[in-house]
N, C-alpha and C positions, 0 to 999 in steps of 0.2 A: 815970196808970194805963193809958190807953187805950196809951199806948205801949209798956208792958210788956205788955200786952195783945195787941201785936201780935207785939212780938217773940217772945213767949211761945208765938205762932201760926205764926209765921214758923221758928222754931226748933223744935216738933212736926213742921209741914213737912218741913224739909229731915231733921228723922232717922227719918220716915217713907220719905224716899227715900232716908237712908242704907241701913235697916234693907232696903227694898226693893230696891237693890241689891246688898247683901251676898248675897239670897237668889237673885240672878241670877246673882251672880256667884259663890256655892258650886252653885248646878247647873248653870251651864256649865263651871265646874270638871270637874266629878263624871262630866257628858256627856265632855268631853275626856280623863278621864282612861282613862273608859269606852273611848273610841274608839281612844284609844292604844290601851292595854292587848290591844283587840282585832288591831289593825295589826302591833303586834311580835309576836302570835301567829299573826299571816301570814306573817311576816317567817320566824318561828323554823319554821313548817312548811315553809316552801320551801326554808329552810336543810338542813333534817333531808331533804326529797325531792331534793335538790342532793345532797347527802351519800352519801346510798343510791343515788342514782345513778352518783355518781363509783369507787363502791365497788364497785360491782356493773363497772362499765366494767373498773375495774382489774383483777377479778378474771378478767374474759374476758379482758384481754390480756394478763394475767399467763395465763389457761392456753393462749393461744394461741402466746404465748414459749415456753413449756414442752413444748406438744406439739412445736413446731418443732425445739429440742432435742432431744427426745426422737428424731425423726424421723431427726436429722444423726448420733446417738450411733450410732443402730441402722444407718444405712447405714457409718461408720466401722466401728463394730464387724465389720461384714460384711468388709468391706476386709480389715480384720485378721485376721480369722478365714482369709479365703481365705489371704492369706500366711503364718498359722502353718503351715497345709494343707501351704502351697507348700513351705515350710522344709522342714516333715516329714518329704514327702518325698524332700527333698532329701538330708537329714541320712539316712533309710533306708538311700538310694542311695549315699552314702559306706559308711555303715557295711558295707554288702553288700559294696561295692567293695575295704574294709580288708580283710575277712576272706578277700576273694577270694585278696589278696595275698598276706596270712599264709600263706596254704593253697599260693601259688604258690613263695610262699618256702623252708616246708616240706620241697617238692617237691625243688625246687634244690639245698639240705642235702644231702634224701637221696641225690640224684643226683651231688649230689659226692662226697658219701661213698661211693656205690656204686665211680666211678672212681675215689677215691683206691684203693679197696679191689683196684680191678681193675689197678689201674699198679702197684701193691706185689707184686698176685700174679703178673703179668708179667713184674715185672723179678725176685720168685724165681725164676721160674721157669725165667727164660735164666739166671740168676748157675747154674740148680741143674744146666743141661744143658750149659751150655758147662764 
């Protein structure tokens, strides 16, 4: 009996230190899951101020593209604008030039027409006296 006795104490023993490391080892559990838990919520805000960072960058060199753009269109557009200008008055200056013709043309008609009118009355006029 002494030896069931011991065993019996021996065996209390060792599930007194089961039982007492189970409970070390669910709050060191609990502590580490604790600590994780806290760590990827570091993790996950610097992700999130990384994020709004990047975001924010983009959005400045997105408007700094954009002004730049913006900057090239309006000096093109400038460009262009002076050479429709230029055309313009180009096209004016024909046009003036056409009518000028017309008008010089006109002119000519009538001036031929006057001498054909003046060569017909001349040559009546000797067929009428000769």
């Amino acid at each position: 009996m002494e030896s069931q006795d011991k065993i019996i104490k021996i065996e209390e023993k060792y599930k007194a230190e089961i039982a007492e490391m189970k409970a070390r080892f669910i709050t060191e559990k609990e502590e580490l899951t604790t600590l994780f838990l806290e760590k990827l919520k570091e993790v996950e805000n610097y992700h999130k101020k990384m994020l709004q960072d990047l975001v924010i960058k983009s959005n400045t060199d997105l408007d700094a593209i954009q002004s730049k753009h913006e900057e090239k269109l309006s000096f093109i557009s400038g460009i262009h604008n002076k050479e429709i200008e230029g055309l313009q008055c180009k096209i004016d200056e024909l046009l003036t030039a056409n009518e000028e013709l017309k008008n010089m043309l006109t002119a000519i008609k009538e001036d031929q027409k006057f001498s054909k009118e003046n060569i017909v009355n001349l040559l009546e006029s000797d067929i009428n006296n000769s």
